[in-house]
N, CA, C and O atoms as a printed pandas DataFrame, in Angstrom:
     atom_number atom_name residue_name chain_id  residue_number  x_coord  y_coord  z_coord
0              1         N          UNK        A               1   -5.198   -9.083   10.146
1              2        CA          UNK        A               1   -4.219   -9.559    9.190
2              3         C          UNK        A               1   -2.885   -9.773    9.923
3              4         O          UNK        A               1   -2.405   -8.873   10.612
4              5         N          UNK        A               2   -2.323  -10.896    9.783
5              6        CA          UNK        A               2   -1.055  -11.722   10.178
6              7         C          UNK        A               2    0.225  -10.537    9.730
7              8         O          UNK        A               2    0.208  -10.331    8.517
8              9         N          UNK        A               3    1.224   -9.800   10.422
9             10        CA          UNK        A               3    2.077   -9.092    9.763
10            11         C          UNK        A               3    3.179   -9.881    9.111
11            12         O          UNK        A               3    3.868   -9.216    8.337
12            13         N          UNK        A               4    3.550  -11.337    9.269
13            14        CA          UNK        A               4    4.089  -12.384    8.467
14            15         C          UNK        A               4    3.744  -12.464    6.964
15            16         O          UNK        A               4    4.528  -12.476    6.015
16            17         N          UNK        A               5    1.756  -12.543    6.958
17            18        CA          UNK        A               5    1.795  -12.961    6.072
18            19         C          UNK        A               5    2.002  -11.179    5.093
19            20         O          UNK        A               5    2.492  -11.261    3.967
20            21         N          UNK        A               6    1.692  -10.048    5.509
21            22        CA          UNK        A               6    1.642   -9.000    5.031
22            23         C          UNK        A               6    3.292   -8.682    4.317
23            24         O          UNK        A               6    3.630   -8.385    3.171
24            25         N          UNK        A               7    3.824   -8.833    5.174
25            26        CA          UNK        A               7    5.303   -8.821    4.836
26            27         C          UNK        A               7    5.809   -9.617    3.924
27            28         O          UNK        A               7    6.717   -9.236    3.185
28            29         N          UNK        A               8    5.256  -10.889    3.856
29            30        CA          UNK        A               8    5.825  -12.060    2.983
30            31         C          UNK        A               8    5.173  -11.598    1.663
31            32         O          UNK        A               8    5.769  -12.043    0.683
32            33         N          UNK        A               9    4.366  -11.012    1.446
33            34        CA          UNK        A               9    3.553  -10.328    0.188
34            35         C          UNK        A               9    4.362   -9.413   -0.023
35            36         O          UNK        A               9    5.089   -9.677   -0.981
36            37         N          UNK        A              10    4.653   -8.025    0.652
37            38        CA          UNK        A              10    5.165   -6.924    0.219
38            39         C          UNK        A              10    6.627   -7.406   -0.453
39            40         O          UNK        A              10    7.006   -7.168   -1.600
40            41         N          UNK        A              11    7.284   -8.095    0.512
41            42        CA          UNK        A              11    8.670   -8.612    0.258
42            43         C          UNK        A              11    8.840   -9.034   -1.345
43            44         O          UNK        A              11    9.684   -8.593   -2.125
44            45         N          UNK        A              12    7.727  -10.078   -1.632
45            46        CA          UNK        A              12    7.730  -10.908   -3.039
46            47         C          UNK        A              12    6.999   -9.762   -4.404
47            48         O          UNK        A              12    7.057  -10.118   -5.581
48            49         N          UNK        A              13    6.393   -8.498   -4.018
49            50        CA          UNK        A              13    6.297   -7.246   -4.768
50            51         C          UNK        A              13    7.517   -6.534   -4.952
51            52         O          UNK        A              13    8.049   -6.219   -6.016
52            53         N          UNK        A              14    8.080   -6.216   -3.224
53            54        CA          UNK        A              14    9.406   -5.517   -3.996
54            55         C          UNK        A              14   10.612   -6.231   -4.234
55            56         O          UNK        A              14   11.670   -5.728   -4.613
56            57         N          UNK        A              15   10.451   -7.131   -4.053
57            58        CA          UNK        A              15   11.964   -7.877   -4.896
58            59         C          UNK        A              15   11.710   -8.062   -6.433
59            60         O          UNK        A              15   12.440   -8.774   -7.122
60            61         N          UNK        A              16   10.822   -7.498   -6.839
61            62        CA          UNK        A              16   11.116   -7.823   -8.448
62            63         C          UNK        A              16   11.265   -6.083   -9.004
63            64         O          UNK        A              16   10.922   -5.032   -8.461
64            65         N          UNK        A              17   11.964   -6.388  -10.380
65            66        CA          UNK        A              17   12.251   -4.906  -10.780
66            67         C          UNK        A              17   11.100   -4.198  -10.678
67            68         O          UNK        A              17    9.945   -4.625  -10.679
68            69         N          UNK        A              18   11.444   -3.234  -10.603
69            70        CA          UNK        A              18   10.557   -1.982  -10.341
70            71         C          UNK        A              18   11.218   -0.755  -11.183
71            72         O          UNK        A              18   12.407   -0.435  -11.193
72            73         N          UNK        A              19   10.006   -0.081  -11.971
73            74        CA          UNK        A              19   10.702    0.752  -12.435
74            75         C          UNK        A              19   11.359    1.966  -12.106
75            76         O          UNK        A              19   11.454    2.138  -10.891
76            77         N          UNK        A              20   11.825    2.832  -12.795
77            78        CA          UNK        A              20   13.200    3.931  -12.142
78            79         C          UNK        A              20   12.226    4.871  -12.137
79            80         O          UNK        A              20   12.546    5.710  -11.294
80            81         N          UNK        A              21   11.026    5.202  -12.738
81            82        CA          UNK        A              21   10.463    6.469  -12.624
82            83         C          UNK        A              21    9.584    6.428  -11.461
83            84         O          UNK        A              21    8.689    7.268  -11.366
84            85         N          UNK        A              22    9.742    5.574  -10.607
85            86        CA          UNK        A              22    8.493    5.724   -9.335
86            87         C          UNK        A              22    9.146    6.976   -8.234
87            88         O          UNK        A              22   10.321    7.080   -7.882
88            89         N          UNK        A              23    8.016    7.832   -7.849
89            90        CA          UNK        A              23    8.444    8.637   -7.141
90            91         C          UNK        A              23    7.683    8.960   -5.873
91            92         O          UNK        A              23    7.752    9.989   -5.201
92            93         N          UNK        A              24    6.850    7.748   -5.652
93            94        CA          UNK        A              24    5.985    7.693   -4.549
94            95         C          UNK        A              24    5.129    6.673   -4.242
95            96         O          UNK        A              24    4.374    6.800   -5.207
96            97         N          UNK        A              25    4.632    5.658   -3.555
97            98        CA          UNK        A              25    4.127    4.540   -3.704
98            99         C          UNK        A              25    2.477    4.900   -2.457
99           100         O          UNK        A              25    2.209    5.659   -1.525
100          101         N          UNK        A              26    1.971    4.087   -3.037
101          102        CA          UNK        A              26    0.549    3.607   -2.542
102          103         C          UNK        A              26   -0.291    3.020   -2.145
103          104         O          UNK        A              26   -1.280    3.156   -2.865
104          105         N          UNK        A              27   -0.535    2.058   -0.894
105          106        CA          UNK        A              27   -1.604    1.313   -0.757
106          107         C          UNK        A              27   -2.972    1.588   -1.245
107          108         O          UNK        A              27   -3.650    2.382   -0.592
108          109         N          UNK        A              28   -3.548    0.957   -2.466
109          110        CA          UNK        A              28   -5.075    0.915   -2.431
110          111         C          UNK        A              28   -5.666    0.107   -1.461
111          112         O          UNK        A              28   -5.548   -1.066   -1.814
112          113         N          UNK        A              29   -6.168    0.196   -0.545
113          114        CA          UNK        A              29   -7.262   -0.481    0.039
114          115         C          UNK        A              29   -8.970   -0.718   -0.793
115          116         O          UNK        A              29   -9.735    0.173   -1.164
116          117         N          UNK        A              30   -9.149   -2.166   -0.881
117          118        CA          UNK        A              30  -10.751   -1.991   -0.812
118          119         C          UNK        A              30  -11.655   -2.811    0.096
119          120         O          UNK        A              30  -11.058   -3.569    0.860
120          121         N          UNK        A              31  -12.719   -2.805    0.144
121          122        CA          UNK        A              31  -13.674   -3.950    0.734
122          123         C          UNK        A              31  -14.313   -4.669   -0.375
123          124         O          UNK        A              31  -15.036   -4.026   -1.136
124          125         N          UNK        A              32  -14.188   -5.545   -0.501
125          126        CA          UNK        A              32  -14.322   -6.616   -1.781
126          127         C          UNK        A              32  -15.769   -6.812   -1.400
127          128         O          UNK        A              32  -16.569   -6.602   -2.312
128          129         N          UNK        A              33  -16.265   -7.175   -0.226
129          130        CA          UNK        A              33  -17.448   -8.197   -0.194
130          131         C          UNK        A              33  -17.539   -7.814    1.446
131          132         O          UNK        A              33  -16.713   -7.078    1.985
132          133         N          UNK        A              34  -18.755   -8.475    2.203
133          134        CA          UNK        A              34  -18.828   -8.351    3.474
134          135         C          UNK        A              34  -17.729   -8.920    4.075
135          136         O          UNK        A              34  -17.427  -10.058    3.714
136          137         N          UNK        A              35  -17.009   -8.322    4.992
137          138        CA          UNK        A              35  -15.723   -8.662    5.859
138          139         C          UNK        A              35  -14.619   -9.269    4.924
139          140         O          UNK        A              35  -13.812  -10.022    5.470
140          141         N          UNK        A              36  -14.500   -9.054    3.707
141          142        CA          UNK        A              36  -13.605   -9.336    2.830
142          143         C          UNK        A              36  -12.913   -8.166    1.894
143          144         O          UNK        A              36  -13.399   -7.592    0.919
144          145         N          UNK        A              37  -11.310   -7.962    2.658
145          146        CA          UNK        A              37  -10.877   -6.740    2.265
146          147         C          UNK        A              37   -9.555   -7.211    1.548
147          148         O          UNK        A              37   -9.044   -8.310    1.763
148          149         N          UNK        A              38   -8.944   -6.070    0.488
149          150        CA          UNK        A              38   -7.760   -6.568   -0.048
150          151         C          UNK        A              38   -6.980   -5.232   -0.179
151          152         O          UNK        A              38   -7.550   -4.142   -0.222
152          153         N          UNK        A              39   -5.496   -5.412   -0.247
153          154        CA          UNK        A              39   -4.222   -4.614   -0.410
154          155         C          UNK        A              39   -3.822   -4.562   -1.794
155          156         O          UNK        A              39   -4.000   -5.626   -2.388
156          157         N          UNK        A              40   -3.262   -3.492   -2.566
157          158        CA          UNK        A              40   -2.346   -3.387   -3.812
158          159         C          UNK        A              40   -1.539   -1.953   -3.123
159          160         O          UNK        A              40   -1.827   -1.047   -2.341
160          161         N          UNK        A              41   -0.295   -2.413   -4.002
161          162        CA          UNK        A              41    0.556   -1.374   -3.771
162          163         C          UNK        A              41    0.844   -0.896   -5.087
163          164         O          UNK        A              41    0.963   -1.550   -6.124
164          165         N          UNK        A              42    0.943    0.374   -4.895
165          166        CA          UNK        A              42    0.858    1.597   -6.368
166          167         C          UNK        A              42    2.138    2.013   -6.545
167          168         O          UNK        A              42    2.618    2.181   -5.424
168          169         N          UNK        A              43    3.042    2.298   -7.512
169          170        CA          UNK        A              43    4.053    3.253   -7.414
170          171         C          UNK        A              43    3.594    3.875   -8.961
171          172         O          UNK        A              43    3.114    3.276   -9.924
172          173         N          UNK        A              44    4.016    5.617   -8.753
173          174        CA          UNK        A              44    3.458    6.609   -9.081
174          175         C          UNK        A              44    4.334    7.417   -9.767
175          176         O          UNK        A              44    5.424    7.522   -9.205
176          177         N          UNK        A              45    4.252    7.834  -10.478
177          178        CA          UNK        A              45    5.324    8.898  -11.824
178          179         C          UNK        A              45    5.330   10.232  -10.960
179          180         O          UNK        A              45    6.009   11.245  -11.131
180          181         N          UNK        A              46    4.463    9.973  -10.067
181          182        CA          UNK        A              46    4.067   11.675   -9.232
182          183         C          UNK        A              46    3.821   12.335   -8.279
183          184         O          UNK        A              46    2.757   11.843   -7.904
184          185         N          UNK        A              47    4.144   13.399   -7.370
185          186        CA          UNK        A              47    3.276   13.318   -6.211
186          187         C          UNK        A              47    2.954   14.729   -6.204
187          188         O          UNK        A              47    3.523   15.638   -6.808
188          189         N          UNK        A              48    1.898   14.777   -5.383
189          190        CA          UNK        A              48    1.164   16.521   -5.224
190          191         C          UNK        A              48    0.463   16.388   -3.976
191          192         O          UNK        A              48   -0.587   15.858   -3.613
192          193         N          UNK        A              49    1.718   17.276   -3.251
193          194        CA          UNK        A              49    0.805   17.518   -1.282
194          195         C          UNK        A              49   -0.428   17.607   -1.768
195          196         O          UNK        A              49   -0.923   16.488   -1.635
196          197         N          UNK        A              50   -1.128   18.267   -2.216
197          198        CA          UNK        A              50   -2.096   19.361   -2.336
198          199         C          UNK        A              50   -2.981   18.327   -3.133
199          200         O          UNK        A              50   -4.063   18.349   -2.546
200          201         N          UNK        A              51   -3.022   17.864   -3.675
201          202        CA          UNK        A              51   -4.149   17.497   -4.692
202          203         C          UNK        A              51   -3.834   15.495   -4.834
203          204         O          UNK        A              51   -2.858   14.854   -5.224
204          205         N          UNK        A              52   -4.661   15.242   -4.511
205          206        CA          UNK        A              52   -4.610   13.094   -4.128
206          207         C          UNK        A              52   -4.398   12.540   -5.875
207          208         O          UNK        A              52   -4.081   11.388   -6.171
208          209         N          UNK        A              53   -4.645   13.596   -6.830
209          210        CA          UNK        A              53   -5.031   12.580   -8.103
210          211         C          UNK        A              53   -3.494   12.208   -8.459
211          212         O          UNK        A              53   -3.229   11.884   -9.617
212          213         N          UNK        A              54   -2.665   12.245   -7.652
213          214        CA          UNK        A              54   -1.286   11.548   -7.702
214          215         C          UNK        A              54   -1.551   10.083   -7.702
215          216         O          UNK        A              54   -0.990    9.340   -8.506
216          217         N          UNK        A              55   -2.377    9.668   -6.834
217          218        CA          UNK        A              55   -2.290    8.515   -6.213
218          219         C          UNK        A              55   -2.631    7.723   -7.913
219          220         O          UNK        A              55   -2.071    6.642   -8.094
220          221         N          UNK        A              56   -3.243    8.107   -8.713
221          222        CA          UNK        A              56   -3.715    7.672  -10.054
222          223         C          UNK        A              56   -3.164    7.246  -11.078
223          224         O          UNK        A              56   -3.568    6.527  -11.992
224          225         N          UNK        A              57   -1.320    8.189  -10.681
225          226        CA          UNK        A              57   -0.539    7.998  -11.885
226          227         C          UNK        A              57    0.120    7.350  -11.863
227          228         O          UNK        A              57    1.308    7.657  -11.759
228          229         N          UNK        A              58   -0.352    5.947  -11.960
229          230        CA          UNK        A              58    0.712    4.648  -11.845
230          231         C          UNK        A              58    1.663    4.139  -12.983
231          232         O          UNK        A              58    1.328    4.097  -14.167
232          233         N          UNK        A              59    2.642    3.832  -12.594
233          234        CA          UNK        A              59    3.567    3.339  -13.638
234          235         C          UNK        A              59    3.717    1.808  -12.671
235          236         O          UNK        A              59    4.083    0.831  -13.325
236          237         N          UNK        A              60    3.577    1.693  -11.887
237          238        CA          UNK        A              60    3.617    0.194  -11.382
238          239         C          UNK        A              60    2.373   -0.451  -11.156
239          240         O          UNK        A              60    1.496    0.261  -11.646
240          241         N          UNK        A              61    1.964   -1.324  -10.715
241          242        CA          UNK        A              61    1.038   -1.571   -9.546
242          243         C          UNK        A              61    0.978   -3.498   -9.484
243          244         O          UNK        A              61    0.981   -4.225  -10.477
244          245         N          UNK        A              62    0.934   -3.896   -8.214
245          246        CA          UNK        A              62    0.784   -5.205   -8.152
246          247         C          UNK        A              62   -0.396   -6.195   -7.903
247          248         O          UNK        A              62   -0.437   -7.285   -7.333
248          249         N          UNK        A              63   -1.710   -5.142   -8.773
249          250        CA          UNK        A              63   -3.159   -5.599   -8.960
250          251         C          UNK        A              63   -3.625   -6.934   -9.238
251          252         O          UNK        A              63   -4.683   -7.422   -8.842
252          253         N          UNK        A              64   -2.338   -7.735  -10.283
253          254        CA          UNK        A              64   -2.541   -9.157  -10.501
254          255         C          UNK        A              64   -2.587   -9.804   -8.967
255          256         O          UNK        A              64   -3.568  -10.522   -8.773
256          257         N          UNK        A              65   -1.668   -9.652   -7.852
257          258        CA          UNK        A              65   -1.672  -10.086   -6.927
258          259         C          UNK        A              65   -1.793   -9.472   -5.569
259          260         O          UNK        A              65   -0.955   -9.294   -4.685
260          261         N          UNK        A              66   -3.465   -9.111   -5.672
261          262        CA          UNK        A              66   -3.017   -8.294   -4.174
262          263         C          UNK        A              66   -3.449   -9.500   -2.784
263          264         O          UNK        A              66   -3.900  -10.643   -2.723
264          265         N          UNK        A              67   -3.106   -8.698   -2.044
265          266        CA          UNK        A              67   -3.471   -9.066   -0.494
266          267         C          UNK        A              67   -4.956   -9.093    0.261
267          268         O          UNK        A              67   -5.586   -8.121    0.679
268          269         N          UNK        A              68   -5.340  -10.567    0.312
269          270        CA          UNK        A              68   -6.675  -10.728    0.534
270          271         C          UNK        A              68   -6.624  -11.133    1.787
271          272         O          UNK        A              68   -5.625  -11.732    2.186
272          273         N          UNK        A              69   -7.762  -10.853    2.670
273          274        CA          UNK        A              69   -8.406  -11.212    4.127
274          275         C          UNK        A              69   -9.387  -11.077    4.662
275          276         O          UNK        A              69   -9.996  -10.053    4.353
276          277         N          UNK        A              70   -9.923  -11.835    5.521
277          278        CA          UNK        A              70  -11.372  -11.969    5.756
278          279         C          UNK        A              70  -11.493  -10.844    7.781
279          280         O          UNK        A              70  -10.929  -11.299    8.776
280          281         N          UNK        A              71  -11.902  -10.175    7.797
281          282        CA          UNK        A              71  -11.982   -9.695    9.037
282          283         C          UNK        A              71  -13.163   -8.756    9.033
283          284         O          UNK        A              71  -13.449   -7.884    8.213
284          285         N          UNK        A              72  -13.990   -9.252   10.498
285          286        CA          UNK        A              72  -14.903   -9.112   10.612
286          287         C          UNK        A              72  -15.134   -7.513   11.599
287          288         O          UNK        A              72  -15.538   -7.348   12.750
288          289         N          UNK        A              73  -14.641   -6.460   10.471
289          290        CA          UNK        A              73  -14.504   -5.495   11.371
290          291         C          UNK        A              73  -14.733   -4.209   10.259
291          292         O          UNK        A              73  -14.827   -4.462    9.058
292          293         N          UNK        A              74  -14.820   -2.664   10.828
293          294        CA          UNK        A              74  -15.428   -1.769    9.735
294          295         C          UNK        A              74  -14.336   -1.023    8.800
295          296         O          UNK        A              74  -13.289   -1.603    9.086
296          297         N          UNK        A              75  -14.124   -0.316    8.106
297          298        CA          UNK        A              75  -13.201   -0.040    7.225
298          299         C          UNK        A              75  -12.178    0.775    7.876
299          300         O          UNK        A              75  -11.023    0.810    7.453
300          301         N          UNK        A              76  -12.768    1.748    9.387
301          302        CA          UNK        A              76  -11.934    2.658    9.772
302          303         C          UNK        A              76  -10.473    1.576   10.848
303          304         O          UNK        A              76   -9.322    1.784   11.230
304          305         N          UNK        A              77  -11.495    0.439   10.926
305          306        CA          UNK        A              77   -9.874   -0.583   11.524
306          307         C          UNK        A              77   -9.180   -1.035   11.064
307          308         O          UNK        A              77   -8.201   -1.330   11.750
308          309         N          UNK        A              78   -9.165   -1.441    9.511
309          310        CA          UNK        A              78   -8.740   -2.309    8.272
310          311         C          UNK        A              78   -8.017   -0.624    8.512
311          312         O          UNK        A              78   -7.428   -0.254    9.528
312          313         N          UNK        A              79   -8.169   -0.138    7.777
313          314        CA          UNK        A              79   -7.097    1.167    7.564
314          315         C          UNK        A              79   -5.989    1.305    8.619
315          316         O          UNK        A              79   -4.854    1.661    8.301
316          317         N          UNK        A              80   -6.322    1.031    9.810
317          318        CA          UNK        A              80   -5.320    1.356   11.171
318          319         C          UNK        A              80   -4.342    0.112   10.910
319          320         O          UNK        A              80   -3.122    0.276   10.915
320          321         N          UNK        A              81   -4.856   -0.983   10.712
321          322        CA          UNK        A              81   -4.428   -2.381   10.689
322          323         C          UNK        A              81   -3.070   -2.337   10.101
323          324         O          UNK        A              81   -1.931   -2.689   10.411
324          325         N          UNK        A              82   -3.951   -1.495    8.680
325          326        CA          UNK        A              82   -2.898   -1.788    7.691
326          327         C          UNK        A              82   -1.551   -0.566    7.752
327          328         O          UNK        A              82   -0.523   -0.760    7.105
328          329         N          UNK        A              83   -1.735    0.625    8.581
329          330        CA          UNK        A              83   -1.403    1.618    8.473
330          331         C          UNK        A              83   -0.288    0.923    9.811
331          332         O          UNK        A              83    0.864    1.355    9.830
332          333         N          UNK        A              84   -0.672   -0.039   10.775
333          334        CA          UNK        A              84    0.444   -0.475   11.551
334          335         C          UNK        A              84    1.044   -1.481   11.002
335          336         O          UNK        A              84    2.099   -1.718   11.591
336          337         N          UNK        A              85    0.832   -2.207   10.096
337          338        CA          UNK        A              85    1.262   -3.225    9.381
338          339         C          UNK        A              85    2.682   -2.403    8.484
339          340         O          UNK        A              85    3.854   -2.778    8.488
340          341         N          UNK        A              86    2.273   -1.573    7.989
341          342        CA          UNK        A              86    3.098   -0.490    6.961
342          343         C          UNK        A              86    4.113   -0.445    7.590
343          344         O          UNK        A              86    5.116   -1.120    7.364
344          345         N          UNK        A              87    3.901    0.746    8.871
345          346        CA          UNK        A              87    4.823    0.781    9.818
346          347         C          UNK        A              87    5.889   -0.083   10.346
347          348         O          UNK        A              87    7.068    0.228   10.511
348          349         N          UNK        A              88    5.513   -0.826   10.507
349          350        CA          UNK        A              88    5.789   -2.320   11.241
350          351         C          UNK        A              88    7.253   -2.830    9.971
351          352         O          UNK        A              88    8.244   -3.530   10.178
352          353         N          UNK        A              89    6.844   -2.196    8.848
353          354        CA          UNK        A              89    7.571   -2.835    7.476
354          355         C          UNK        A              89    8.168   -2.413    7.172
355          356         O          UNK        A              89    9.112   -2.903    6.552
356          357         N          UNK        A              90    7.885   -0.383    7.582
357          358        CA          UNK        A              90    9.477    0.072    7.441
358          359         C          UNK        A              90   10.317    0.241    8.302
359          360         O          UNK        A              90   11.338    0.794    7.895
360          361         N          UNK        A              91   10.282   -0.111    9.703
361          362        CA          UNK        A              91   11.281   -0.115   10.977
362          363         C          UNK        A              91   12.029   -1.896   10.689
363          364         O          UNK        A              91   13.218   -2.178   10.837
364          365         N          UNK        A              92   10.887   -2.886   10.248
365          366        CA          UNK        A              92   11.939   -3.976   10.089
366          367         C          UNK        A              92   11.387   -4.670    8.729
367          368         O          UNK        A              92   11.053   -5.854    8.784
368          369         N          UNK        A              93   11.328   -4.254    8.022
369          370        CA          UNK        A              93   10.884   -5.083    6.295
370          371         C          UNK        A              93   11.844   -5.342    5.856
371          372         O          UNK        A              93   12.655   -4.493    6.224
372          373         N          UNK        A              94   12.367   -6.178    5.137
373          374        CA          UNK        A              94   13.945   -6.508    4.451
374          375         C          UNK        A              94   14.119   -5.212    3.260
375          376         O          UNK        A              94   15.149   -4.582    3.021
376          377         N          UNK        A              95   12.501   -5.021    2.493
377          378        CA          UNK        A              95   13.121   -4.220    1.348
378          379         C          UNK        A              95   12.352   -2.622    2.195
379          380         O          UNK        A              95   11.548   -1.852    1.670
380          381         N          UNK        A              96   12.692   -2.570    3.009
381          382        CA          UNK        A              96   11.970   -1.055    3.627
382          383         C          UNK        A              96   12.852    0.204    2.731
383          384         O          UNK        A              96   12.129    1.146    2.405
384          385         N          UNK        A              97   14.077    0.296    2.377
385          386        CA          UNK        A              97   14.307    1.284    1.876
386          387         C          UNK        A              97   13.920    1.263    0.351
387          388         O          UNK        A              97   14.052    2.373   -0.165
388          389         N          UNK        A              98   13.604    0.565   -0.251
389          390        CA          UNK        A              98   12.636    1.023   -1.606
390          391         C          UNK        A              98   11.238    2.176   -1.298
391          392         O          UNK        A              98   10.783    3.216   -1.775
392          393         N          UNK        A              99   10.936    1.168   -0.140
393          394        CA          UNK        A              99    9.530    2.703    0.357
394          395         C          UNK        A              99    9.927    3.549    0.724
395          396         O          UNK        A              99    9.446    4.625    0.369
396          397         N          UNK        A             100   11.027    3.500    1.640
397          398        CA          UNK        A             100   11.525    5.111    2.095
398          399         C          UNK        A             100   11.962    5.731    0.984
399          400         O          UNK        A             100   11.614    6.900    0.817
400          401         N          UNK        A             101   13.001    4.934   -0.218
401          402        CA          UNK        A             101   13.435    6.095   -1.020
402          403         C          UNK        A             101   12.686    6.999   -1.601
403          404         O          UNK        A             101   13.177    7.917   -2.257
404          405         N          UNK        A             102   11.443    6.843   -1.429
405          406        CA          UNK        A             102   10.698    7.468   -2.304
406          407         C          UNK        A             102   10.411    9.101   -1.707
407          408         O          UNK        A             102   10.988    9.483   -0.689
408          409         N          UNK        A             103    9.340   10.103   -2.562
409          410        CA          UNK        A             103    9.204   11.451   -1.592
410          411         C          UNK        A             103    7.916   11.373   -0.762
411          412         O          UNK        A             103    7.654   12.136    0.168
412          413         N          UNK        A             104    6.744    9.857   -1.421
413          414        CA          UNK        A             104    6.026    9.474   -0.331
414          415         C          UNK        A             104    5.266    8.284   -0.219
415          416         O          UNK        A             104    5.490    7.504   -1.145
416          417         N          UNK        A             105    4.490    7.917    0.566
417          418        CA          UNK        A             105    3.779    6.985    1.036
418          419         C          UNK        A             105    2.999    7.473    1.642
419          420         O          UNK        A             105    3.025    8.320    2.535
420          421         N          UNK        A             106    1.861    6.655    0.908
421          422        CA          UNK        A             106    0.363    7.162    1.269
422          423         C          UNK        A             106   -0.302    5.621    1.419
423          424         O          UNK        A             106    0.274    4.573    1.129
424          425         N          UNK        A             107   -1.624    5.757    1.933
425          426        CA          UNK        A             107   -2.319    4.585    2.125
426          427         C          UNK        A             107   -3.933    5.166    2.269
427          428         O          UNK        A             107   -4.250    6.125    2.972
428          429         N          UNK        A             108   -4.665    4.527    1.614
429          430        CA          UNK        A             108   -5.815    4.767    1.546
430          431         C          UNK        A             108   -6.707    3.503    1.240
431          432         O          UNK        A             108   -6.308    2.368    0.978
432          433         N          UNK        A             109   -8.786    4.232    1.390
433          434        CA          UNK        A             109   -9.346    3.640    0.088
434          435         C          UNK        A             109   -9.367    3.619   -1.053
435          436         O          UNK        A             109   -9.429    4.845   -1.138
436          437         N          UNK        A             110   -9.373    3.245   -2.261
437          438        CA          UNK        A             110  -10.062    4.192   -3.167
438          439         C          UNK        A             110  -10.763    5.020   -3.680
439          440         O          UNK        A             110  -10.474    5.787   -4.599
440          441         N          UNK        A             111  -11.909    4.895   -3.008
441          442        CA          UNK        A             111  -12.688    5.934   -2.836
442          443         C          UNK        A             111  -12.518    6.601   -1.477
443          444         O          UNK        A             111  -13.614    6.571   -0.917
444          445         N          UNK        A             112  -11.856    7.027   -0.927
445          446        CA          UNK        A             112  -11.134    7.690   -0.020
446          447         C          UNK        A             112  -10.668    8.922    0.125
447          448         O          UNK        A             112  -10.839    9.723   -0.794
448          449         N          UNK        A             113   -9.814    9.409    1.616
449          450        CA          UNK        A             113   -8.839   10.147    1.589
450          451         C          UNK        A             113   -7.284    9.643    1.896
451          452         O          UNK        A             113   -7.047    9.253    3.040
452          453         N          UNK        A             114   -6.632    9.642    1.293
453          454        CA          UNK        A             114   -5.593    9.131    1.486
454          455         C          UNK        A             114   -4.292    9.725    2.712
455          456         O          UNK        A             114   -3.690   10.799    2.729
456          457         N          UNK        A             115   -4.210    8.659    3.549
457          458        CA          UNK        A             115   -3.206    9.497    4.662
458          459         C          UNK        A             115   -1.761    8.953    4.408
459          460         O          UNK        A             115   -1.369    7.824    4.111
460          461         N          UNK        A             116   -1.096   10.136    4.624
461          462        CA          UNK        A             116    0.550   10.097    4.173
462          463         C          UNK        A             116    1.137    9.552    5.160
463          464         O          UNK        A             116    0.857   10.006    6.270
464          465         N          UNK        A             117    1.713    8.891    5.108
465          466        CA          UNK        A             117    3.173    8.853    6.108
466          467         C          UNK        A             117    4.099    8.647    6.118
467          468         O          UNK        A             117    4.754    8.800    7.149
């Protein structure tokens, strides 16, 4: 995945209002189909070190439009991909401090474990 086009997505999610009660945001990752994977970003009423069913309590999410791509590779690289892509978005993303303000960021599958960072 292109970090242009990743960015040009996240950018056009967080420039629109967002509500005041988010207190932690989320990549869902899934695998749609063979080598066909997609992005949504979650923001969450909640967070709990200890227990993932945070990731659940959405008060946002940008499911109408997530982030689709075709790559011919297994789920544990799509995760790294996206986990440097992330990165990549909060050292230079235009809206990077909406993700930082938060108390976290996580990224996962859905059926997953979700890793913080």
């Amino acid at each position: 995945m292109d970090y242009e086009v990743f960015s040009a997505w996240l950018d056009e999610t967080l420039a629109q209002e967002l509500p005041e009660d988010i207190v932690a945001f989320h990549f869902n990752l899934y695998e749609d189909d063979e080598n066909t994977w997609s992005v949504e970003l979650v923001g969450t009423g909640s967070f709990d070190p200890v227990s993932e069913d945070w990731a659940g309590d959405e008060v946002f999410t940008n499911r109408e439009t997530p982030l689709c791509w075709i790559a011919e590779t297994g789920w544990e690289e799509v995760l790294e991909d996206v986990i440097s892509r992330i990165r990549t978005y909060l050292s230079h993303g235009q809206y990077r401090e909406i993700l930082r303000s938060t108390i976290a960021l996580g990224v996962g599958f859905v059926d997953g474990d979700i890793v913080l960072l």
